[in-house]
PDB file as gemmi writes it, atoms N, CA and C in Angstrom:
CRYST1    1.000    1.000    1.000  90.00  90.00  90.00 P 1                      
ATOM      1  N   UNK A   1     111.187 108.280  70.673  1.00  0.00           N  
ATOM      2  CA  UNK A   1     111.108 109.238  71.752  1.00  0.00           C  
ATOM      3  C   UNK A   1     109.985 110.220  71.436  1.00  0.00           C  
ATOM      4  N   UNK A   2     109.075 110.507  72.585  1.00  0.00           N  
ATOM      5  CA  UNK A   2     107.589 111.419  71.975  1.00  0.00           C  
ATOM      6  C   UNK A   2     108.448 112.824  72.308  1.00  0.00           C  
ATOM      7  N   UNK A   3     108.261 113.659  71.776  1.00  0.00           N  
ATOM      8  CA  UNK A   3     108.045 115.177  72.201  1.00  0.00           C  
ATOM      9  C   UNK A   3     108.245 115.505  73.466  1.00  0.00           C  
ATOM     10  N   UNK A   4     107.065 114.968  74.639  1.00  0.00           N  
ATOM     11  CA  UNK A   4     107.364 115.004  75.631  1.00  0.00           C  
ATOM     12  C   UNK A   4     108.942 115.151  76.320  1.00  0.00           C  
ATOM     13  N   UNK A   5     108.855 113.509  75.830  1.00  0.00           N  
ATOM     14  CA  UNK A   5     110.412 112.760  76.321  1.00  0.00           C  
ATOM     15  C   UNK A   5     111.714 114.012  76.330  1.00  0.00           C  
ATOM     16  N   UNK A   6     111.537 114.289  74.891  1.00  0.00           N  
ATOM     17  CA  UNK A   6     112.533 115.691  74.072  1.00  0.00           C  
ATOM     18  C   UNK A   6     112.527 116.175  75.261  1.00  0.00           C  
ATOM     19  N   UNK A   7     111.324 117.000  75.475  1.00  0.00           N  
ATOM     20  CA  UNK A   7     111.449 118.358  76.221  1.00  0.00           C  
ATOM     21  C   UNK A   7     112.067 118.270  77.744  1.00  0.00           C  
ATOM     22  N   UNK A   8     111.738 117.128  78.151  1.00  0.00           N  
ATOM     23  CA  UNK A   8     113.000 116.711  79.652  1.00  0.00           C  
ATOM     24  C   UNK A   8     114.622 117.381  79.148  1.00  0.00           C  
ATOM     25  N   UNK A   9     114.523 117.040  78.257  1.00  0.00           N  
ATOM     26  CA  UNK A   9     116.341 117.187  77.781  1.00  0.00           C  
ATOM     27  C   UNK A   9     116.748 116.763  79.058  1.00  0.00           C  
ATOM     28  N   UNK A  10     118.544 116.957  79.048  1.00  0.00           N  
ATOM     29  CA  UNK A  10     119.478 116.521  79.845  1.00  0.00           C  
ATOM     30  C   UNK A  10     119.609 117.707  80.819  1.00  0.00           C  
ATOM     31  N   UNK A  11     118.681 117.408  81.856  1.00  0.00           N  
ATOM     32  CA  UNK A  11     119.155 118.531  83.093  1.00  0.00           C  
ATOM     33  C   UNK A  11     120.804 118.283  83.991  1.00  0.00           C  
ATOM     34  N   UNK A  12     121.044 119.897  83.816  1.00  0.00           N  
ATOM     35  CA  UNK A  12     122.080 119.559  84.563  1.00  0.00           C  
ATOM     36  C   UNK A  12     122.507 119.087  86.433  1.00  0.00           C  
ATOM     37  N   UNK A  13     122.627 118.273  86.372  1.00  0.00           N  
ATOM     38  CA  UNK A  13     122.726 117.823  88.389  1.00  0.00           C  
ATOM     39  C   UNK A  13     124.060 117.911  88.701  1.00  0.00           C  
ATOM     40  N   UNK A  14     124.131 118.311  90.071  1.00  0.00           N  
ATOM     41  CA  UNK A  14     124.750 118.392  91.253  1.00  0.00           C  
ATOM     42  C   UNK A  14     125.841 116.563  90.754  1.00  0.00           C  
ATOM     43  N   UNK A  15     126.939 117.150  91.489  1.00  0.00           N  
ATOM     44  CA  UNK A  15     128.005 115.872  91.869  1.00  0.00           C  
ATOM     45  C   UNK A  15     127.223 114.424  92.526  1.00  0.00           C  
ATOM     46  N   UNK A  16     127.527 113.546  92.125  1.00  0.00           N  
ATOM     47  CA  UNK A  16     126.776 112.151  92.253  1.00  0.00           C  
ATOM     48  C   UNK A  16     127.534 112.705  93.924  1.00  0.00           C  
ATOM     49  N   UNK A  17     126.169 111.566  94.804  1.00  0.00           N  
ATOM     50  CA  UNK A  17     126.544 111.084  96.035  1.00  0.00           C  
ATOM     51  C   UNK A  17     126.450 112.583  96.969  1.00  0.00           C  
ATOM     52  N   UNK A  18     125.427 113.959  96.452  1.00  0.00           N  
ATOM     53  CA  UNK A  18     125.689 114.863  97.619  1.00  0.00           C  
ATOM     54  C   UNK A  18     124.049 115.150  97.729  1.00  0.00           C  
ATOM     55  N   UNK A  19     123.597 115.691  98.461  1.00  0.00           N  
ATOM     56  CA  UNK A  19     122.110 115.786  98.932  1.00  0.00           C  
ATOM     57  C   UNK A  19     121.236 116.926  97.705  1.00  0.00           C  
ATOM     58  N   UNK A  20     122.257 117.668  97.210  1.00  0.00           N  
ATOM     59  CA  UNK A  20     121.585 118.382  96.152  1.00  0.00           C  
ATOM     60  C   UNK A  20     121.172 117.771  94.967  1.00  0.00           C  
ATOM     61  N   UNK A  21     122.576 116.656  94.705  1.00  0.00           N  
ATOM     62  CA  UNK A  21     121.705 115.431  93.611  1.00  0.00           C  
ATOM     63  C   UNK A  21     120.838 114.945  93.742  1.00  0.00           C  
ATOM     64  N   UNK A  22     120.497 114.462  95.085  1.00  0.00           N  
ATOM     65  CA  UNK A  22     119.587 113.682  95.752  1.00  0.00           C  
ATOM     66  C   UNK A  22     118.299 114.306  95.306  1.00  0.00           C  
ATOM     67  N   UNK A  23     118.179 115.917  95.438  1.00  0.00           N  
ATOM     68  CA  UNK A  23     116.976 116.479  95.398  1.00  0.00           C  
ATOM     69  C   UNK A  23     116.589 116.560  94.721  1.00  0.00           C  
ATOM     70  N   UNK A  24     117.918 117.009  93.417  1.00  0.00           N  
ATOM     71  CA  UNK A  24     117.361 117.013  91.781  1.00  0.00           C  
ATOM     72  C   UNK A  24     116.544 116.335  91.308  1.00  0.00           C  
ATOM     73  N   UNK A  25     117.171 114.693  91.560  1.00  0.00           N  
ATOM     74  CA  UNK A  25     116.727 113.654  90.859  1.00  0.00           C  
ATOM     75  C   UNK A  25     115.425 113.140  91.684  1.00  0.00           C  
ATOM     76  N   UNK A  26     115.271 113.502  93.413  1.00  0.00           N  
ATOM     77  CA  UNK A  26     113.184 113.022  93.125  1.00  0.00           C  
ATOM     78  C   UNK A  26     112.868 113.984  92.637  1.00  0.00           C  
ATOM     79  N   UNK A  27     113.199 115.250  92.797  1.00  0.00           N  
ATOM     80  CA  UNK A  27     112.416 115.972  92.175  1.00  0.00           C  
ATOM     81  C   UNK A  27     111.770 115.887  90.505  1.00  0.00           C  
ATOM     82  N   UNK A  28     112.984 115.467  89.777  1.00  0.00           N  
ATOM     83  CA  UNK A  28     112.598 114.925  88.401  1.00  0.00           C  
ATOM     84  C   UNK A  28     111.677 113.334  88.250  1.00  0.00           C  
ATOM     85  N   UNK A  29     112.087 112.621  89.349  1.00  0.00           N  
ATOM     86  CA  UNK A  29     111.336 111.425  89.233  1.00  0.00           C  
ATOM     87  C   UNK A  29     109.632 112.149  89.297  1.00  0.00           C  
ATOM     88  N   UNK A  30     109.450 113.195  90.553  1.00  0.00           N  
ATOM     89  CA  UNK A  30     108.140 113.305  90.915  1.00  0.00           C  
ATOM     90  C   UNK A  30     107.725 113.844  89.578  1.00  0.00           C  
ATOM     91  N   UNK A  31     108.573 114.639  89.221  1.00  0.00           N  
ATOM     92  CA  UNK A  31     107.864 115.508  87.714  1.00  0.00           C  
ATOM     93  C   UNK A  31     107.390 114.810  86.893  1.00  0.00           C  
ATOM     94  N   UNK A  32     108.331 113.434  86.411  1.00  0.00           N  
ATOM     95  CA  UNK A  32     107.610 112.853  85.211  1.00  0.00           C  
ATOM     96  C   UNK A  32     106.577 111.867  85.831  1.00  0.00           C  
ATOM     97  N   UNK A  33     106.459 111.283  87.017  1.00  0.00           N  
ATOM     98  CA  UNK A  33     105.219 110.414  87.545  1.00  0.00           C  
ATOM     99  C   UNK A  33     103.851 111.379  87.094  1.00  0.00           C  
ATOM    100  N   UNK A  34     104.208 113.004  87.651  1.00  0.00           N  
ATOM    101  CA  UNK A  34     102.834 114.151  87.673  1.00  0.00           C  
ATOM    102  C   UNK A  34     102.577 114.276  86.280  1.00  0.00           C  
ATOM    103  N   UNK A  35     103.943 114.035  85.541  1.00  0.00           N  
ATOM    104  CA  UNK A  35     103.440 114.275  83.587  1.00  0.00           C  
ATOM    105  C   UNK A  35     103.250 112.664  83.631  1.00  0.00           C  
ATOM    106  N   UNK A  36     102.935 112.140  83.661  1.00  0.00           N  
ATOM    107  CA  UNK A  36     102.461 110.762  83.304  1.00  0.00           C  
ATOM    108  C   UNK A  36     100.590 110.931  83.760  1.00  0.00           C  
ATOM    109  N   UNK A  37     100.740 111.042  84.950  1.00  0.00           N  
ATOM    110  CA  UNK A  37      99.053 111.627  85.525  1.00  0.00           C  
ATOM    111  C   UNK A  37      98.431 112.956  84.863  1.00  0.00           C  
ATOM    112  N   UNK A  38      98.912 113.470  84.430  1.00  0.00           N  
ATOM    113  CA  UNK A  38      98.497 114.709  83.844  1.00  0.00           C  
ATOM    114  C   UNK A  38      97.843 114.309  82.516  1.00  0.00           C  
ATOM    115  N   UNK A  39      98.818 113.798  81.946  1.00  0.00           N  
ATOM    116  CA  UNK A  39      98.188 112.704  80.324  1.00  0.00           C  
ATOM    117  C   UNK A  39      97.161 112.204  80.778  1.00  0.00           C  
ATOM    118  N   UNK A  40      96.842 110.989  81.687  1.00  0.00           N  
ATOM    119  CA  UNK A  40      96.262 110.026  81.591  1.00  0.00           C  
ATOM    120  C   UNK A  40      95.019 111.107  81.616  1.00  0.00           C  
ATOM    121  N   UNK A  41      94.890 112.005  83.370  1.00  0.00           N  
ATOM    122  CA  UNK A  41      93.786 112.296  83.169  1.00  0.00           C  
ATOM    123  C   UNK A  41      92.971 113.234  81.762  1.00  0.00           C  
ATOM    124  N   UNK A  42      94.202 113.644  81.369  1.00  0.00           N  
ATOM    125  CA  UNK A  42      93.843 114.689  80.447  1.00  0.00           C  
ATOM    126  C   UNK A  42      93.251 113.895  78.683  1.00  0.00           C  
ATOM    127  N   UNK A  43      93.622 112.805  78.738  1.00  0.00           N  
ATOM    128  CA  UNK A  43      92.850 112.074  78.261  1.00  0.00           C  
ATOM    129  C   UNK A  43      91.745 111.134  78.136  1.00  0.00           C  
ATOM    130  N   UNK A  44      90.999 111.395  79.617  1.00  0.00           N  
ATOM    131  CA  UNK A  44      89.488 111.166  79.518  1.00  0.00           C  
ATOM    132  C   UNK A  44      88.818 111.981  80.260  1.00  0.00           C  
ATOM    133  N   UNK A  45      89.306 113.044  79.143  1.00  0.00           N  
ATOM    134  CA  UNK A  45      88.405 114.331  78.915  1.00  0.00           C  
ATOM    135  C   UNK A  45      87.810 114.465  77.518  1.00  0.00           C  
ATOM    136  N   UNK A  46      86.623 114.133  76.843  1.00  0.00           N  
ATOM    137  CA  UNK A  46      86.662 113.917  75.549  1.00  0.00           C  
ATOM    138  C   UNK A  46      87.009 115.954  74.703  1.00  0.00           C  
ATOM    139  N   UNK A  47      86.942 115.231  73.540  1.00  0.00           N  
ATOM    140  CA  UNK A  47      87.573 116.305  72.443  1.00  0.00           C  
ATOM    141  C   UNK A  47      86.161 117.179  72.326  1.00  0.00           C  
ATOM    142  N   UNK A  48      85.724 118.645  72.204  1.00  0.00           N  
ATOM    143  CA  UNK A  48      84.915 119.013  71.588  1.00  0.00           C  
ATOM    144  C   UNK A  48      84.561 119.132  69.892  1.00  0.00           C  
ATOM    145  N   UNK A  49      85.865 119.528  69.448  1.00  0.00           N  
ATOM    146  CA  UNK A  49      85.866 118.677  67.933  1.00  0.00           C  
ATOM    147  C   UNK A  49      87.457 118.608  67.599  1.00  0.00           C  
ATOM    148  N   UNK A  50      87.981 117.600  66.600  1.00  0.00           N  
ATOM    149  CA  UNK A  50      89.014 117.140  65.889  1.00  0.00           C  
ATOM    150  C   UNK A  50      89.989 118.017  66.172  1.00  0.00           C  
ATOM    151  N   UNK A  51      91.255 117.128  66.629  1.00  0.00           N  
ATOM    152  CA  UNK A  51      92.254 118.088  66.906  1.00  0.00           C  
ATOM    153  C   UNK A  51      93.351 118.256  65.654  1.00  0.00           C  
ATOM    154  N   UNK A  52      93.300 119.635  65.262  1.00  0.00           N  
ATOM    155  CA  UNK A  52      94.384 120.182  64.682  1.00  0.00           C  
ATOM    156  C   UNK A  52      95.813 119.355  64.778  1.00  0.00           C  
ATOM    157  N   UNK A  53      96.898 119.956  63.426  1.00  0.00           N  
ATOM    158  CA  UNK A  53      98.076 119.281  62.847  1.00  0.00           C  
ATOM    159  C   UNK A  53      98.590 119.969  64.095  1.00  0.00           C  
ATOM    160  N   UNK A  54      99.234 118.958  65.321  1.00  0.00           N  
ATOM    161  CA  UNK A  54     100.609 119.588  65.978  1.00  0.00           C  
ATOM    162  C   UNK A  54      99.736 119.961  67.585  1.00  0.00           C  
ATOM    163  N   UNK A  55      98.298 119.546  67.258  1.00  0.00           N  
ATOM    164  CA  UNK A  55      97.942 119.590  68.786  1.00  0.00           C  
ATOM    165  C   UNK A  55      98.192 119.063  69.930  1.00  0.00           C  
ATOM    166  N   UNK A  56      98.375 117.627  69.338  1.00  0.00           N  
ATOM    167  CA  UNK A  56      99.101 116.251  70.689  1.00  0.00           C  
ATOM    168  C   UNK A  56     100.388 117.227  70.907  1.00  0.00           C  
ATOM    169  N   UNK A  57     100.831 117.618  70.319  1.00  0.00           N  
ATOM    170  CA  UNK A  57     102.954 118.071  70.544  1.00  0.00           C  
ATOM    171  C   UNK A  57     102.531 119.110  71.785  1.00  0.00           C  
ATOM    172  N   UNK A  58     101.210 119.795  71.133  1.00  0.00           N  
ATOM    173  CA  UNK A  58     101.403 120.994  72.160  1.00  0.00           C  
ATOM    174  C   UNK A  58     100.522 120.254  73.827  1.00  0.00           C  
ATOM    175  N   UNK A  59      99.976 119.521  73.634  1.00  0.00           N  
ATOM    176  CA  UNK A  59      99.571 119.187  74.519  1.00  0.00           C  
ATOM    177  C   UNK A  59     100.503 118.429  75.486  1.00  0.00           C  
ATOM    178  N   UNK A  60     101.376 117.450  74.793  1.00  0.00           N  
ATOM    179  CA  UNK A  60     102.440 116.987  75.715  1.00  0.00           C  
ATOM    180  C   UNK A  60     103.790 118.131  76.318  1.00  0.00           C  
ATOM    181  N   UNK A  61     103.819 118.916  75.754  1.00  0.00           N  
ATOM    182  CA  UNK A  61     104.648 119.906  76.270  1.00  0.00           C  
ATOM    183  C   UNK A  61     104.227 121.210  77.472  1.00  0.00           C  
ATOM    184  N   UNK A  62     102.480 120.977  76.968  1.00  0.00           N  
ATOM    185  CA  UNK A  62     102.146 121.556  77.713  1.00  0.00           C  
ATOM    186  C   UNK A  62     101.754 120.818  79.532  1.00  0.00           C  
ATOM    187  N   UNK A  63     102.052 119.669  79.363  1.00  0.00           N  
ATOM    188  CA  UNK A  63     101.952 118.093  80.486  1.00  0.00           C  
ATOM    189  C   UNK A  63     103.376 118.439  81.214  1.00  0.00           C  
ATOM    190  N   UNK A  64     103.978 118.156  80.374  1.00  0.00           N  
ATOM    191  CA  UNK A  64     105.419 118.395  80.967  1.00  0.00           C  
ATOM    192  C   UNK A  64     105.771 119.473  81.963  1.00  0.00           C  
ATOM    193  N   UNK A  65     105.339 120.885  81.251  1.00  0.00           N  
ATOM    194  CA  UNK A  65     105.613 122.105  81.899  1.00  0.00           C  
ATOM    195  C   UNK A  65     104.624 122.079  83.055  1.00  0.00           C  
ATOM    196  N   UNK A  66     103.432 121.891  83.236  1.00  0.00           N  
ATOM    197  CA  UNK A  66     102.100 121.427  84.073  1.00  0.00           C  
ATOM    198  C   UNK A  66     103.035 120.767  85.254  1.00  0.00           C  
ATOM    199  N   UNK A  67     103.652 119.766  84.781  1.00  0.00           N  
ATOM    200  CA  UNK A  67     103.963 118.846  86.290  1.00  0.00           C  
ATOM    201  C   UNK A  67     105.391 119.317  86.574  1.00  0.00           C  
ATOM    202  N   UNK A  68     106.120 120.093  86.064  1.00  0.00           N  
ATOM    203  CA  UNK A  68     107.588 120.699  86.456  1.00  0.00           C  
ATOM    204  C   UNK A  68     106.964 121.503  87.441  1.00  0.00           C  
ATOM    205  N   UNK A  69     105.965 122.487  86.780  1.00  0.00           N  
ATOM    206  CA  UNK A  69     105.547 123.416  87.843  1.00  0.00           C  
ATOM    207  C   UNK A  69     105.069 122.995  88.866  1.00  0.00           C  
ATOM    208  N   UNK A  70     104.085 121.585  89.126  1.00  0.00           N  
ATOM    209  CA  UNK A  70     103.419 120.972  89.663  1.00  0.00           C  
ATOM    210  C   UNK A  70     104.530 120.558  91.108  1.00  0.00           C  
ATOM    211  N   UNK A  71     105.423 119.734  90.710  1.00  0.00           N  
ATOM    212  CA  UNK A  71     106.708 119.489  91.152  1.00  0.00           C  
ATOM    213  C   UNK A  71     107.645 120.507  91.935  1.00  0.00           C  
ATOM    214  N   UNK A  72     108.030 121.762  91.343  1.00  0.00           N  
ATOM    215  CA  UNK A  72     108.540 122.729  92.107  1.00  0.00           C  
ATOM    216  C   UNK A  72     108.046 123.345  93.218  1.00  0.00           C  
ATOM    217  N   UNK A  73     106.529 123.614  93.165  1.00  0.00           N  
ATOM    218  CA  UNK A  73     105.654 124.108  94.031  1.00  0.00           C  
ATOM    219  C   UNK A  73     105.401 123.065  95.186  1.00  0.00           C  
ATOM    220  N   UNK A  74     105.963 121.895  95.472  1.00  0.00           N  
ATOM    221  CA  UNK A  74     105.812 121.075  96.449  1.00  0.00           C  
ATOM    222  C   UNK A  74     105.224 119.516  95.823  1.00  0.00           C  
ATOM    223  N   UNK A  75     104.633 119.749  95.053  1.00  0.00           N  
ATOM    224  CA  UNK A  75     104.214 118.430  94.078  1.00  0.00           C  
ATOM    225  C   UNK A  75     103.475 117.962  95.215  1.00  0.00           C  
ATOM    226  N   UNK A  76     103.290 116.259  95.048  1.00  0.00           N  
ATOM    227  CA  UNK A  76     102.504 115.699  95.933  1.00  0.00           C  
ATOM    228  C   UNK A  76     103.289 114.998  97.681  1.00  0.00           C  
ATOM    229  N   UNK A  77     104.611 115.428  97.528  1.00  0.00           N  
ATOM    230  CA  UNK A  77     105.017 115.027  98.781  1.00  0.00           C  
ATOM    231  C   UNK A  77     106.200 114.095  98.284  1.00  0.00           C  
ATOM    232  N   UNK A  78     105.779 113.431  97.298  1.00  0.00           N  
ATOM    233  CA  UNK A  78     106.786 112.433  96.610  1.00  0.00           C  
ATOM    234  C   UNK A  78     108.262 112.480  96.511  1.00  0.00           C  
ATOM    235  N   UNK A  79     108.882 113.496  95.723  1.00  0.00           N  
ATOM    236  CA  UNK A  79     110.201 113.944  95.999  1.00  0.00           C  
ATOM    237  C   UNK A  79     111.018 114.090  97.374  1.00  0.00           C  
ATOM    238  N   UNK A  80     109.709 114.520  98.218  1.00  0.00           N  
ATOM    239  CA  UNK A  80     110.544 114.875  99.785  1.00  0.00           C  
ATOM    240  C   UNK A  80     110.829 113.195 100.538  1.00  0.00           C  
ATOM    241  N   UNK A  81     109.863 112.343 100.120  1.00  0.00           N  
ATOM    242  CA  UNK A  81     109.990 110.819 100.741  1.00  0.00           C  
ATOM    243  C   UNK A  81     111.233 110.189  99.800  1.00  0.00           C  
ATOM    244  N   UNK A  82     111.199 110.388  98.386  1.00  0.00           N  
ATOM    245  CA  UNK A  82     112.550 110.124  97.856  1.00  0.00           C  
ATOM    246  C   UNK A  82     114.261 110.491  98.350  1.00  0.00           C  
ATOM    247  N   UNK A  83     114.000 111.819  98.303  1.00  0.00           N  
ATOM    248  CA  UNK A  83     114.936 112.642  98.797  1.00  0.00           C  
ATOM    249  C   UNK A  83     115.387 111.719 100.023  1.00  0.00           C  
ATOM    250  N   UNK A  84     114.684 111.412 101.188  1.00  0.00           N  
ATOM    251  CA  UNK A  84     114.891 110.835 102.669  1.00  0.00           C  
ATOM    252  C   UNK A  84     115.463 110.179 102.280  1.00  0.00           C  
ATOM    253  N   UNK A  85     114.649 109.219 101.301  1.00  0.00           N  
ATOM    254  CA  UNK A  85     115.292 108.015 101.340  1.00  0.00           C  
ATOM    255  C   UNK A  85     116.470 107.563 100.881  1.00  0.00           C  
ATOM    256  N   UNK A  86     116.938 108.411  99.954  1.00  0.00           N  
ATOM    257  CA  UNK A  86     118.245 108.585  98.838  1.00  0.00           C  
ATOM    258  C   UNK A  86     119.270 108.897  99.875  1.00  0.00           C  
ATOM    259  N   UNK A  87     119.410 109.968 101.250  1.00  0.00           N  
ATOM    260  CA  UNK A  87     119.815 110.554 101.939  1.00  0.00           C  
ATOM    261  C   UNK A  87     120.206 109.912 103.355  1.00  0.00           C  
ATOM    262  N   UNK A  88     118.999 108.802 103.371  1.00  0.00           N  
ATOM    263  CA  UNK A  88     119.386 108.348 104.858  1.00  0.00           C  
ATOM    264  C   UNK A  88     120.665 108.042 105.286  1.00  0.00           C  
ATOM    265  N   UNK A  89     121.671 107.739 106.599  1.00  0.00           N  
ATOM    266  CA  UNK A  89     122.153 107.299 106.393  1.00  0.00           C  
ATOM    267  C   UNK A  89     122.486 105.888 106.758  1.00  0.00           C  
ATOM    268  N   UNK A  90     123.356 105.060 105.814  1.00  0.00           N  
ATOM    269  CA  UNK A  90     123.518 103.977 105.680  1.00  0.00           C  
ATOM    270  C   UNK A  90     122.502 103.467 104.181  1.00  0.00           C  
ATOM    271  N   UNK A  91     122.431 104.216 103.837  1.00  0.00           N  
ATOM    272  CA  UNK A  91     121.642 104.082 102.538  1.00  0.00           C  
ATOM    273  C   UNK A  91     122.714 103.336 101.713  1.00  0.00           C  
ATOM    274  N   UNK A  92     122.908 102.368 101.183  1.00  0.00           N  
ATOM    275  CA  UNK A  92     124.479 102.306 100.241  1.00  0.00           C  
ATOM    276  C   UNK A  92     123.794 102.657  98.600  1.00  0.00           C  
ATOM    277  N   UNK A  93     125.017 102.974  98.095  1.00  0.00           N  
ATOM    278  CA  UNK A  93     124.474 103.531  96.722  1.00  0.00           C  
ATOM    279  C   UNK A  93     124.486 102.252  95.846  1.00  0.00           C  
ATOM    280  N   UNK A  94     123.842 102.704  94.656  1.00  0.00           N  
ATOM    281  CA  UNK A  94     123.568 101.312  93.604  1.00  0.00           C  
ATOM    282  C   UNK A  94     125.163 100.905  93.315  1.00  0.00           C  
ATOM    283  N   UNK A  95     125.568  99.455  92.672  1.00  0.00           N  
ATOM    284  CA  UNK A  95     126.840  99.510  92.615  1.00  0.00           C  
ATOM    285  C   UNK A  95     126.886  99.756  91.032  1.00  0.00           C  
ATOM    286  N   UNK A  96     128.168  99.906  90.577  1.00  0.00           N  
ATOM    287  CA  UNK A  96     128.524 100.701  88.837  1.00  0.00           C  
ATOM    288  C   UNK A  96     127.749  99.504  87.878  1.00  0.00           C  
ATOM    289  N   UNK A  97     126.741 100.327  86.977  1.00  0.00           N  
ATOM    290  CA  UNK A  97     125.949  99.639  86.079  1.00  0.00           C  
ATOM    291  C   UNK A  97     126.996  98.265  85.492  1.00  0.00           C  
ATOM    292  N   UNK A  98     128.341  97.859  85.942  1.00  0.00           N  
ATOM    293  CA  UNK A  98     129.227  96.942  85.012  1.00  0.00           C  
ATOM    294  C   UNK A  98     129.563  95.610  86.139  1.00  0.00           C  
ATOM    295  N   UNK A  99     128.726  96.053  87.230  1.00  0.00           N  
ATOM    296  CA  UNK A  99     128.840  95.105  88.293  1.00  0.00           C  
ATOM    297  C   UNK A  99     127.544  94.211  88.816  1.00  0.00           C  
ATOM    298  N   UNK A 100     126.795  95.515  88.171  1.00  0.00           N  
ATOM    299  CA  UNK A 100     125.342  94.996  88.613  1.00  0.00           C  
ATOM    300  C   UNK A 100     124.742  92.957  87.283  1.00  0.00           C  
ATOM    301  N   UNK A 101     124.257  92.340  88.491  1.00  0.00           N  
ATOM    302  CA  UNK A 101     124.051  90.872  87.671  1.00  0.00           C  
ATOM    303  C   UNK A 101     125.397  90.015  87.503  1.00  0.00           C  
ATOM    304  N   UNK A 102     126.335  90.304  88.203  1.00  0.00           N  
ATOM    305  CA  UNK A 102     127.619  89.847  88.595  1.00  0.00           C  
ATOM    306  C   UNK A 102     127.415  88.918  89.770  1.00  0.00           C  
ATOM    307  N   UNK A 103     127.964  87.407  89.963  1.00  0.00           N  
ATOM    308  CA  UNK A 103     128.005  87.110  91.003  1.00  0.00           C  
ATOM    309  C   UNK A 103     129.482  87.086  91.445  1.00  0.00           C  
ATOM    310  N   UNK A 104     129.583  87.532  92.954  1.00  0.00           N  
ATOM    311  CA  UNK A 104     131.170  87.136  93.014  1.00  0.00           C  
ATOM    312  C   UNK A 104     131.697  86.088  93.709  1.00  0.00           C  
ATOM    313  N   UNK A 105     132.761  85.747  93.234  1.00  0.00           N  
ATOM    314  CA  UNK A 105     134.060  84.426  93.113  1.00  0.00           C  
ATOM    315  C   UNK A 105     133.278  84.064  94.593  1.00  0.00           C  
ATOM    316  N   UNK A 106     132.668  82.849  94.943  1.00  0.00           N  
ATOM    317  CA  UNK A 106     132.521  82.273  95.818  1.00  0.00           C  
ATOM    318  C   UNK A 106     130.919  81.900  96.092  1.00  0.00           C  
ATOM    319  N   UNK A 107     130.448  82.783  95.358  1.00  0.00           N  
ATOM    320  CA  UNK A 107     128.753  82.671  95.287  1.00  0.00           C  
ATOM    321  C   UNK A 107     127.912  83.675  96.198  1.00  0.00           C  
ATOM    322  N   UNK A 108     128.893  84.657  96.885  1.00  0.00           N  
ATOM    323  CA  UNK A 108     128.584  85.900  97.725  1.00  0.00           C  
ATOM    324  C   UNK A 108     128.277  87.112  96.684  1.00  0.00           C  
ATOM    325  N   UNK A 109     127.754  88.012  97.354  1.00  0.00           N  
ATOM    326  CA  UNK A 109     127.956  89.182  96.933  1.00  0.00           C  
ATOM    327  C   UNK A 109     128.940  89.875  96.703  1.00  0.00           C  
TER     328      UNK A 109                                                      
END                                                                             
């Protein structure tokens, strides 16, 4: 797990299945897509000279916080098309990770 990863920790969400979960979680999807883009670009930017013991740590934490903020402030639109879509209705939810790759008794779903 990088540093980065760490600094997500375990946010706390809303009750599965209500529209505030819904929001939490694009909202966190959009965050780490924007810290994923934030790296990439921020790495072809070359170095002016050799980076110091503990610079990558600060740099990925500083990615992270970059696209939370990035994210809260409206981000790129991403979260709000998630959100819909998580929300619509007739959306059905995923079924329990112990069912999923199951076929059932008859060759149906």
């Amino acid at each position: 797990m990088s540093a980065a990863s760490a600094a997500w920790g375990a946010a706390a969400l809303p009750p599965p299945g209500t529209p505030a979960r819904a929001r939490a979680v694009a909202r966190e999807v959009e965050a780490l897509l924007l810290q994923q883009l934030v790296g990439a670009l921020r790495r072809t930017v070359g170095e002016a000279e050799p980076a110091a013991a503990g610079t990558e740590l600060w740099r990925d934490l500083f990615d992270v916080h970059l696209a939370r903020a990035l994210a809260a402030s409206g981000g790129v639109g991403l979260a709000h098309l998630l959100e819909a879509a998580m929300t619509r209705p007739g959306a059905a939810p995923a079924p329990p990770p112990s069912d999923r790759g199951r076929v059932a008794p008859g060759g149906g779903p």
